[in-house]
C-alpha positions in Angstrom: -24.3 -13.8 -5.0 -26.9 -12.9 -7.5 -26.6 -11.2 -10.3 -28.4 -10.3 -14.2 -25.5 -10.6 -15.7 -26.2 -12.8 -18.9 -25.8 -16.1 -19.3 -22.5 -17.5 -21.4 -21.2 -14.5 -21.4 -18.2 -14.4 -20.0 -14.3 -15.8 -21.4 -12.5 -15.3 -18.2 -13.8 -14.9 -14.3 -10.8 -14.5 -11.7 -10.7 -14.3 -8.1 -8.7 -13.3 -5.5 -9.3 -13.7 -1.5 -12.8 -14.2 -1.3 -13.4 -17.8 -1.0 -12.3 -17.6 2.5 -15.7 -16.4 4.0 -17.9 -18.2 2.4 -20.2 -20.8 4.0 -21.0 -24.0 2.4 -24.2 -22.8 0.4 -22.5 -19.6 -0.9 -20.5 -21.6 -2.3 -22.8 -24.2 -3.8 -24.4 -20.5 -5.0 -20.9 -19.3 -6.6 -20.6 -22.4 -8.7 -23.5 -22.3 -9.9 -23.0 -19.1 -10.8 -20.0 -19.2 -12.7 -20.9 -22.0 -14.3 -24.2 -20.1 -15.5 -22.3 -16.8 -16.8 -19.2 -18.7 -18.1 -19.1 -19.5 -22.0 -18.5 -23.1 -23.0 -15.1 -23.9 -22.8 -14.5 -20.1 -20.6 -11.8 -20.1 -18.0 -12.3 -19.6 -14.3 -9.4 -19.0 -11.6 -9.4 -18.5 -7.8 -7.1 -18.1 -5.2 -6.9 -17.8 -1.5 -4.7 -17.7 1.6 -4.6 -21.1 3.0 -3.8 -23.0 6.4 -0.7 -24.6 5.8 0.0 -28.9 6.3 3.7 -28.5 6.9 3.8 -27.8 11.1 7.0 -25.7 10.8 5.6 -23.1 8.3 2.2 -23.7 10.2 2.9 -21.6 13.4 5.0 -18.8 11.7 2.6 -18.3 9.4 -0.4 -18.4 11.8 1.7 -15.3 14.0 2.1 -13.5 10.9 -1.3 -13.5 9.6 -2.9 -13.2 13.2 -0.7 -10.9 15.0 1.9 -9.0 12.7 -0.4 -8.6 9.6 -3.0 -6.7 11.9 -0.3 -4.3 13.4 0.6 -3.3 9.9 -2.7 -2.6 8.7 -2.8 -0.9 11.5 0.6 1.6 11.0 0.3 1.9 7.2 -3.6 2.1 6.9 -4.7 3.3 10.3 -7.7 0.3 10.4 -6.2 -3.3 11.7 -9.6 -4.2 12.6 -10.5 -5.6 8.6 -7.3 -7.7 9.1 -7.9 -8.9 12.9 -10.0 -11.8 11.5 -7.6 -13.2 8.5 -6.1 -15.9 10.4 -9.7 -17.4 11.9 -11.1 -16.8 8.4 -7.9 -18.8 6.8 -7.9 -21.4 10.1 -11.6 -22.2 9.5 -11.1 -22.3 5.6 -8.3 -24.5 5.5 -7.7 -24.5 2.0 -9.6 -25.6 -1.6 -10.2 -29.1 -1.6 -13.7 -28.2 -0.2 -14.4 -25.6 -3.2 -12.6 -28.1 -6.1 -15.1 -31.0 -4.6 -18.4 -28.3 -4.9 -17.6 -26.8 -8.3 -16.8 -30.0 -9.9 -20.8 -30.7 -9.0 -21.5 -28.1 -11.8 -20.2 -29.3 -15.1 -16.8 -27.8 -14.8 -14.0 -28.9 -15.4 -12.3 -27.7 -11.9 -8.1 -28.1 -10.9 -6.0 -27.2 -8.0 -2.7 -26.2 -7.2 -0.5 -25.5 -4.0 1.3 -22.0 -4.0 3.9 -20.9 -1.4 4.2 -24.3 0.2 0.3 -24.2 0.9 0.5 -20.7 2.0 -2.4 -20.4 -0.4 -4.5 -22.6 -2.6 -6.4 -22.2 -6.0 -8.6 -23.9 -8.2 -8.8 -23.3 -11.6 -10.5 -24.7 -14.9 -12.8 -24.4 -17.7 -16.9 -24.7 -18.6 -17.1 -27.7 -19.9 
C-alpha cells in the first residue's frame, strides 16, 4: 500500500483477486494510488470473485467456494487453510460497486462489468 514507484509512470496496472480483503481505507489508499503512478490517459483493470444476486447460483456457488474449493487445495496442494476463508472474504465483499463508487473519487475514469453471471466482478478504466 505504499510504494516509491514514480509518479505517471505506468501505461497499464492489472489486478487479479485482491480487492476482496481490503477494508474501506485500503481502498481509498489503492485509488489513490493508481491514480498517482498511472499516466494520463493509462489503463487500469481489476477483478475479483464475487457474491452472486441470482439465489439459484447463490448457494452452489457459496458450497463450492466454502467447502469443495478448500478440500482441493487441500488434495492437490497439501494447504486448504489459505482457501478456508474465500467464501467469508467473497460474502463480506459482495462485489465492486463499492470499489467503482471509491475510485471514481480520484479523477478516474472507472467502469464495471458482471462476469460469470456475477460469479465475479471488475472495474476497469482510464486516468483521466
Amino acid at each position: 500500500m505504499q510504494s516509491n514507484l514514480e509518479s505517471n509512470s505506468f501505461d497499464i496496472i492489472s489486478c487479479a483477486y485482491g480487492l476482496k480483503t481490503f477494508n474501506e481505507k485500503q481502498l481509498e489508499v489503492l485509488a489513490k494510488e493508481v491514480a498517482r503512478i498511472l499516466k494520463p490517459n493509462g489503463k487500469f483493470s481489476f477483478v475479483e470473485v464475487s457474491k452472486p444476486k441470482n439465489k439459484f447460483l447463490y448457494y452452489p456457488y457459496k458450497l463450492y467456494l466454502s467447502k469443495i474449493i478448500p478440500v482441493l487445495g487441500k488434495l492437490f496442494l497439501g494447504n486448504p487453510n489459505d482457501y478456508k476463508m474465500l467464501w467469508i472474504y467473497t460474502e463480506n465483499f459482495g462485489d465492486c460497486d463499492r470499489v467503482k463508487k471509491i475510485f471514481s473519487k480520484y479523477h478516474l475514469n472507472v467502469k464495471s462489468e458482471n462476469y460469470f453471471y456475477g460469479c465475479a466482478t471488475g472495474i476497469y478504466g482510464t486516468k483521466l
